[in-house]
Each structure stands twice: as structure tokens, then as C-alpha cells.
N, C-alpha and C positions, 0 to 999 in steps of 0.2 A: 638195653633193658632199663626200664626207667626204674629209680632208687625209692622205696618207697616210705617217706616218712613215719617214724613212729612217735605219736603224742606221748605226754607226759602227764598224767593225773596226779595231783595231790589228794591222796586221804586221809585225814585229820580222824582217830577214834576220841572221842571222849566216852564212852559209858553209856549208858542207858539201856533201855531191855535187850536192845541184841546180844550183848556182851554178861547179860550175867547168867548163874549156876544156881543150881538149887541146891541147901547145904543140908541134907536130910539131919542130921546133928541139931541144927535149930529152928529148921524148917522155914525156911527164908531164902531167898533169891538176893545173891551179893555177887563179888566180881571176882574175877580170877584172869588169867590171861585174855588176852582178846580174840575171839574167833576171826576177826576180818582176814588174819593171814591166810588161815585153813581157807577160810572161804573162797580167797582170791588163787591161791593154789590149784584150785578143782575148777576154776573156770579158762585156763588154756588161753588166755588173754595176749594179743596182740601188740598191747600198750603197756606202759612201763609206769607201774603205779609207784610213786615212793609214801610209805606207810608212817606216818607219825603218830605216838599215842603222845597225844594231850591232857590227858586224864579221864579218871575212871569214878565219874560221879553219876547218880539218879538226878536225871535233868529236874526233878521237883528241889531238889538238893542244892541246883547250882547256884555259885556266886554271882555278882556282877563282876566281879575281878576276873572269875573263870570264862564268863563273856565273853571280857576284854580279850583274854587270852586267848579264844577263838578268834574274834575278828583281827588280832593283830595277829596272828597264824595267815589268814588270808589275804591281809595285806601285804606281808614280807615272800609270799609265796612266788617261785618264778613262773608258776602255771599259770595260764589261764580257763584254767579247769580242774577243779578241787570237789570233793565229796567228802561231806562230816557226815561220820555218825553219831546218830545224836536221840538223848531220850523221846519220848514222844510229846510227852503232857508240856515241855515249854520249846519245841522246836521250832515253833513259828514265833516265840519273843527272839531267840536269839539269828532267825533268821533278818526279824527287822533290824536288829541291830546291825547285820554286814550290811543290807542292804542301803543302809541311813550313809554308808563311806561309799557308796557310787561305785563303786571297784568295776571296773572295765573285767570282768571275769564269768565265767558261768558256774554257779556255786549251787550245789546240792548238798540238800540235808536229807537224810535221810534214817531210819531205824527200822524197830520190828515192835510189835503187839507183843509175840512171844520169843524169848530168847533164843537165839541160836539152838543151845543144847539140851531144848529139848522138843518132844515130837513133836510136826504139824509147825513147825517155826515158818514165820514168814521170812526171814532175814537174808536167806539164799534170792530169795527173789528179787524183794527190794534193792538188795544190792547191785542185783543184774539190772535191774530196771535201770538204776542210777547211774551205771557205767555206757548203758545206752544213751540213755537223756543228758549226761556230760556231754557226749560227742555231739548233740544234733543240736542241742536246745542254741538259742541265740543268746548273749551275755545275762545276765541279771542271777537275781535269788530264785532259787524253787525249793521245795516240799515235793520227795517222791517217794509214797508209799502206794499201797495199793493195785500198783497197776499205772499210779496216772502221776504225772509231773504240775504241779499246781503251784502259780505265780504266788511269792509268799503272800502274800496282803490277798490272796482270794482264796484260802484253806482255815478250817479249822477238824481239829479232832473231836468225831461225835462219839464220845465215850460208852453213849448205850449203844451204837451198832459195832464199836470197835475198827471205827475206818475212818480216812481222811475223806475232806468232801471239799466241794468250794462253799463259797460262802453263798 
């Protein structure tokens, strides 16, 4: 019986809508633990995800140091298939960032409009989507929300419809 390999995904959380709560007390959406566990729990997955949080920032928030410490996450990583979750409003700056180091890898970014923990979240999906499009897509940087896997440098977020598009 033939043995069958099991991949090895890197997920990188840093923050962004997927991951935060709503705090009725000040009525504001901030962070608390990260859903991707829960979420990765409920999907019965084949593959062996190792989960790193990176930090827990609103991507309008982030540094360039925090950047860095994205892309140098994806550097040092043994995978060559990794998924960030990452806010929405600047996921395509720090997508060109990894993409600017050539990285022999297939790197997804990916988030949600609305957070995990609360109704109508898209974050369950996204993530599925993303765990799909690791395993098929050919090496490079992508964006995948929506439904669709979009070459970094051909996506932007149309803020009045609430979706990724290409350019």
C-alpha cells in the first residue's frame, strides 16, 4: 500500500478583522485570542498545520518593522506553503513586500470583512478557501478572499462593495 505523504503548512496569524471581538463595555472591536485554532479544529484537515501568532495588530496599524517580521517569518519558514492572516485595508502592501524576496514558496494572505466572532463572518470560508489554494496554486504571492485567489500585484479592496477584485 503506497504511504501517503502529509504536507506541512505554515500559518502565520497577525491580527486583523478575523481575529477580533466586540467589547460591548466600549463598544469597539479589539483582540483577544485568535479564532484560527477553533477554526482549524472544525475542519478535519489532512495536513499538519503548525500555527504561529506573530502579532495581533489592525493592519492600518502596522509597522514596517511588523512587515519585516512577516517576511522574515516566511523566509526562515521550512514550508513551502504558508498562509497569513492578515488585515484587510493593507494586505496587498505587505503582500508585495514578500513578494519583492523571490521566495521559492506559495504564500497566502488572507482575512475577513467581518470577524470570526461574530454572525455572517466570512473567516470560516476564507480560510478554507486558502487551505485549498496552498495546495494547488504554483509558487508565488496571492490574496484570497472571496471565493477567488488573486496574483498580489492584480487585487485591490473595493471598499464600497466590501470585496477583493483584480485590478
Amino acid at each position: 500500500m503506497k504511504k501517503i505523504k502529509i504536507e506541512k503548512i505554515d500559518l502565520f496569524t497577525t491580527g486583523g478583522t478575523i481575529d477580533k471581538i466586540y467589547n460591548p463595555l466600549i463598544g469597539n472591536l479589539s483582540f483577544g485570542s485568535s479564532y484560527i485554532p477553533h477554526i482549524l479544529t472544525t475542519a478535519n484537515l489532512s495536513e499538519k498545520v503548525d500555527i504561529q501568532h506573530l502579532m495581533a495588530v489592525d493592519s492600518l496599524e502596522m509597522t514596517s518593522e511588523q512587515r519585516k517580521e512577516i517576511v522574515s517569518a516566511c523566509i526562515t519558514s521550512h514550508s513551502d506553503k504558508i498562509i497569513i492572516t492578515h488585515g484587510t485595508d493593507t494586505m496587498v502592501a505587505t503582500a508585495a513586500d514578500i513578494a519583492a524576496k523571490n521566495l521559492k514558496k506559495t504564500i497566502i494572505l488572507t482575512g475577513a470583512m467581518i470577524p470570526y466572532s461574530l454572525e455572517n463572518s466570512d473567516a470560516t470560508f476564507n480560510i478554507a478557501n486558502a487551505l485549498a489554494f496552498v495546495k494547488t496554486l504554483k509558487k508565488g504571492v496571492y490574496i484570497v478572499m472571496n471565493g477567488h485567489a488573486f496574483p498580489w500585484d492584480n487585487v485591490q479592496k473595493n471598499k464600497q462593495l466590501g470585496v477583493f477584485q483584480s485590478l
